[in-house]
C-alpha positions as CSV (number, residue, x, y, z in Angstrom):
1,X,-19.5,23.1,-8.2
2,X,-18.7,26.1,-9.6
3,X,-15.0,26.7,-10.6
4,X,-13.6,22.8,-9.9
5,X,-12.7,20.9,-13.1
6,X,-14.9,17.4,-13.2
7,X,-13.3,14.1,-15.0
8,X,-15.1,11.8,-16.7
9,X,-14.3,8.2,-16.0
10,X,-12.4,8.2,-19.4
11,X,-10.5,11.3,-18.5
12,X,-9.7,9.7,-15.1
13,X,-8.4,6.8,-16.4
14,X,-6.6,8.2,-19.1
15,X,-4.3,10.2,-16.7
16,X,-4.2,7.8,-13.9
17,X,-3.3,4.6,-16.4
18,X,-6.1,2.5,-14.6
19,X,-9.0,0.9,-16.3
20,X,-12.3,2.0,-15.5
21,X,-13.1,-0.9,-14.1
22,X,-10.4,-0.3,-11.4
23,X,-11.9,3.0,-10.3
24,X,-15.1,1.6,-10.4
25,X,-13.6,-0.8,-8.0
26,X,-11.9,2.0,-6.0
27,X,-15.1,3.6,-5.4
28,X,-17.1,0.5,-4.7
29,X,-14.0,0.4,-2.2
30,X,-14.6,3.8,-0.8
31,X,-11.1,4.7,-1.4
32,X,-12.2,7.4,-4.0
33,X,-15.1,9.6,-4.7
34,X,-16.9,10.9,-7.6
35,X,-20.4,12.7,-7.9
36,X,-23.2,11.8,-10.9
37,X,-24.3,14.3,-13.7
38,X,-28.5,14.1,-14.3
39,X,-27.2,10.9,-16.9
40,X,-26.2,9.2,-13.8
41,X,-22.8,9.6,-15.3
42,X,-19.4,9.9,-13.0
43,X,-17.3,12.9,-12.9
44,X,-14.6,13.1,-10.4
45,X,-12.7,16.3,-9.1
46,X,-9.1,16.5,-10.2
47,X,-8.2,16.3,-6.5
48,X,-9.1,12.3,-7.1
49,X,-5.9,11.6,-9.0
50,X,-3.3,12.3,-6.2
51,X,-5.1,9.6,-4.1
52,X,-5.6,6.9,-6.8
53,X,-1.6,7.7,-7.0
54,X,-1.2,7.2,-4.0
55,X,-3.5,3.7,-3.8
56,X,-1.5,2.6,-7.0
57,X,1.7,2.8,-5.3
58,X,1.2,2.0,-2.2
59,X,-0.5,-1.2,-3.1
60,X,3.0,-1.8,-5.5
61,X,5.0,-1.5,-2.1
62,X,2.6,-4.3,0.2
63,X,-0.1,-1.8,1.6
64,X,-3.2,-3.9,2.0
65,X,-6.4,-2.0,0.9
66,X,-7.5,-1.9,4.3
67,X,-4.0,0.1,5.3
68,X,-5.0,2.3,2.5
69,X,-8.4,2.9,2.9
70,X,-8.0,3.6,6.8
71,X,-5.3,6.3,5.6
72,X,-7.6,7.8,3.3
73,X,-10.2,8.4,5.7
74,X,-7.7,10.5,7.8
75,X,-7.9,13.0,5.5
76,X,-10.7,15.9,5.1
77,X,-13.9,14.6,3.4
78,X,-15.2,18.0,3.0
79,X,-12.5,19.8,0.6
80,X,-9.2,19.1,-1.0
81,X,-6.2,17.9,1.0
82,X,-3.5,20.3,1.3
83,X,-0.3,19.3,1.5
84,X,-0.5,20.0,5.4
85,X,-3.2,17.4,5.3
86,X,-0.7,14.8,3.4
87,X,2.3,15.4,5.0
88,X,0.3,14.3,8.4
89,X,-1.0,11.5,6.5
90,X,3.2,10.8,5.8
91,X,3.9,11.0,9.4
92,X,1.5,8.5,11.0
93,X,2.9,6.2,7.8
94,X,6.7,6.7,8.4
95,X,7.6,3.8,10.9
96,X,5.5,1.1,9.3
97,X,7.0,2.1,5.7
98,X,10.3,2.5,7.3
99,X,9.8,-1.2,8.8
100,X,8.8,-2.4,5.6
101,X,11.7,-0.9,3.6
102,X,14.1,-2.2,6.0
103,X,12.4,-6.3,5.8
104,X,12.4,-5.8,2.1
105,X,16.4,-4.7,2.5
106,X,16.4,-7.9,4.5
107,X,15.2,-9.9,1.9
108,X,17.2,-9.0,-0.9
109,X,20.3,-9.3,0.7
110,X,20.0,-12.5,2.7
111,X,17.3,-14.2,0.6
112,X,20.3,-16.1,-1.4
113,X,21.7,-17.5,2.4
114,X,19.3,-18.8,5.0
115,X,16.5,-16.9,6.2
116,X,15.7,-19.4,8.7
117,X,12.6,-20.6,7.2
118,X,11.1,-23.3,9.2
119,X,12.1,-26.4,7.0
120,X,14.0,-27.5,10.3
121,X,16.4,-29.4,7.7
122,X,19.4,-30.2,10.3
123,X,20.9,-32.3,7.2
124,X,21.3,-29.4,4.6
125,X,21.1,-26.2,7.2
126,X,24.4,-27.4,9.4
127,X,26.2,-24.7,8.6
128,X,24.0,-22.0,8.8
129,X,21.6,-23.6,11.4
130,X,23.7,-25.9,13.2
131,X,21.3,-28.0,15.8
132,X,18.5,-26.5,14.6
133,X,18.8,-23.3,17.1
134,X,16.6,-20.8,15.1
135,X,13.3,-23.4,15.7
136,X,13.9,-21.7,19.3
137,X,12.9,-18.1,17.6
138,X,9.7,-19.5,16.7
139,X,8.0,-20.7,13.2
140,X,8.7,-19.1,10.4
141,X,11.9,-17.3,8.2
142,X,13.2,-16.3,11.7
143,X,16.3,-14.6,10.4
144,X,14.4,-11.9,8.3
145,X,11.2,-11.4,10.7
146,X,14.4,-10.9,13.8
147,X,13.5,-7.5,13.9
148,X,9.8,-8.0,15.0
């Protein structure tokens, strides 16, 4: 392709601090793309990076793979994303990672008190549980998945 810079797999991984066996894995995964040389070697466009950035961190933040790759797909095959084509991509994400940031707020701020976790302990959740009212929610840490 004349004019687009190609990465080796070393030069990949170099600037996005994965192994190669990680982007091997990634493209196995479909997640990213690369073409192959007449050695049968990889060489990926530079466009690649920005969306094994954005796998690395979304996976760092909960996204399961299949979150990510269904995201990915959204955006053109044919060409490079523009940043028209991310920031849609950003939109259709914004509740979920809002809802996510919120339980993970959740969390850390309640996780030393009772989260209503299911251990139906009436003996050591009296006063935070008294009669056991939160098994009525349902199973589970009832006072951090309230917002469900």
């Amino acid at each position: 392709m004349p004019g687009v810079e190609l990465l080796t797999i070393g030069d990949m991984a170099a600037r996005s601090g994965l192994a190669p066996s990680a982007l091997r894995f990634y493209e196995r995964e479909g997640l990213i793309r690369s073409t192959r040389t007449g050695g049968n070697q990889r060489r990926y466009d530079r466009a690649e990076l920005r969306r094994v950035a954005f796998i690395r961190i979304a996976q760092q933040v909960g996204v399961s793979l299949d979150e990510i790759r269904t995201a990915l797909a959204s955006l053109p095959q044919n060409r490079t994303p523009t940043k028209t084509d991310w920031a849609r991509l950003s939109a259709r994400w914004r509740r979920g990672l809002d809802d996510r940031i919120a339980l993970m707020e959740r969390l850390r701020d309640e996780l030393s008190g009772c989260i209503g976790c299911g251990c139906l302990s009436l003996q050591r959740c009296k006063l935070v549980n008294p009669g056991d009212l939160l098994s009525a929610q349902g199973t589970g840490p009832r006072k951090l998945l309230a917002a469900d």
